[in-house]
C-alpha positions in Angstrom: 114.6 92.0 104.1 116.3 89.2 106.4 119.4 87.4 105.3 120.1 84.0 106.9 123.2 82.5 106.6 123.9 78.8 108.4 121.7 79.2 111.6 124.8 81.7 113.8 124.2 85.2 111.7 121.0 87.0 110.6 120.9 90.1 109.0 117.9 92.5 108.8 117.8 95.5 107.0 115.5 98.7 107.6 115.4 102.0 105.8 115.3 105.0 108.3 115.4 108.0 106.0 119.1 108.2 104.0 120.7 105.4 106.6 120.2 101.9 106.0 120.1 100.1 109.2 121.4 96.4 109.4 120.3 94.7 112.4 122.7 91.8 113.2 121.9 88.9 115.3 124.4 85.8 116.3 128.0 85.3 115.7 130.3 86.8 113.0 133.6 84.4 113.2 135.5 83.0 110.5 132.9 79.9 109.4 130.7 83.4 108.1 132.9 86.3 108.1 133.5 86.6 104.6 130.0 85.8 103.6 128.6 88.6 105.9 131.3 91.3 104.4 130.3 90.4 100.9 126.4 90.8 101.8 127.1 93.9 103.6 128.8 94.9 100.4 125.6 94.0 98.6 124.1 96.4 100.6 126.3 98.8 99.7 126.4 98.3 96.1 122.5 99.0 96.2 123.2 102.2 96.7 123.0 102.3 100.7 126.2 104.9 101.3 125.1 105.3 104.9 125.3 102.4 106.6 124.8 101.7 110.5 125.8 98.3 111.8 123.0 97.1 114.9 125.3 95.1 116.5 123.0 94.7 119.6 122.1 91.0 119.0 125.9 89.7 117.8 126.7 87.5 120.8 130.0 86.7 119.7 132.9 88.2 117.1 136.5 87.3 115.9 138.9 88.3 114.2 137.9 87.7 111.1 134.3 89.4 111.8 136.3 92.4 113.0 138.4 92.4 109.7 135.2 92.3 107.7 134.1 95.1 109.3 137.3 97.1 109.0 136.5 96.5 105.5 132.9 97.8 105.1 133.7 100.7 107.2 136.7 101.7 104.6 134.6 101.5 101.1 132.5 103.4 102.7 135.4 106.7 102.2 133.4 108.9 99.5 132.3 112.4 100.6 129.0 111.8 102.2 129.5 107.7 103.0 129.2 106.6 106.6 129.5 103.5 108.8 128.7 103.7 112.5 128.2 101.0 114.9 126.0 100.6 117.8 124.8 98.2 120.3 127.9 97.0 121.3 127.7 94.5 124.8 129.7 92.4 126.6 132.0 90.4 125.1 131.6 92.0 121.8 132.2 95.0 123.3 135.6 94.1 124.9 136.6 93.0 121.8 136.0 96.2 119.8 137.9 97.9 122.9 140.7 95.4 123.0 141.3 96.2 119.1 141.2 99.5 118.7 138.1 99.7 116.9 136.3 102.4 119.3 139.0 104.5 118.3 138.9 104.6 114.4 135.0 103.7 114.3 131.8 105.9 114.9 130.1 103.8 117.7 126.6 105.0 119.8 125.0 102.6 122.3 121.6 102.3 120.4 120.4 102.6 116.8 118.1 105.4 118.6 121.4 107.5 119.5 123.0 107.4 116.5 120.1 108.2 114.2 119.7 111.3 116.2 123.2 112.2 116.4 123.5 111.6 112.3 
């Protein structure tokens, strides 16, 4: 299933056993932020409790892309939920480092590594 929104942000979603993989590719920033919390929340809401956010093609992120996914990573709080990150470069990574977010978040360089470390 791919989600486009305005040409800067495609989501792709793949089921790999009980995680739901998102693979994300562009930029998350405040012209899309909200839009891409409330499909990730579709996601969710489909039942998809175990989320991992492919981050590996996201070639640029804001504020307001990290505070959407501050907030997918806290519904997901149920016994049993999870929401890891992965393919963090660059920029994007700095950014995640800069704000804390390697420190409260599960992150794994590739979607490989955290599957197998699930």
């Amino acid at each position: 299933m791919v989600l486009p929104w305005r040409a800067k942000l495609e989501l792709q979603c793949e089921k790999m056993g009980d995680v739901q993989v998102v693979h994300v590719t562009g930029r998350i920033d405040s012209s899309n932020a909200d839009i891409f919390g409330r499909d990730i929340g579709e996601v969710i809401a489909d039942g998809n409790r175990q989320i991992l956010l492919d981050l590996a093609g996201v070639t640029y992120i804001n504020s307001a892309g990290l505070r959407a996914i501050l907030v997918v990573a806290k519904s997901l709080k149920k016994p049993g939920d999870r929401c890891v990150i992965c393919g963090l470069i660059g920029e994007v990574r700095e950014i995640f480092e800069l704000a804390g977010f390697t420190m409260i978040l599960q992150m794994y360089p590739t979607v490989n590594d955290a599957i197998v470390r699930w």
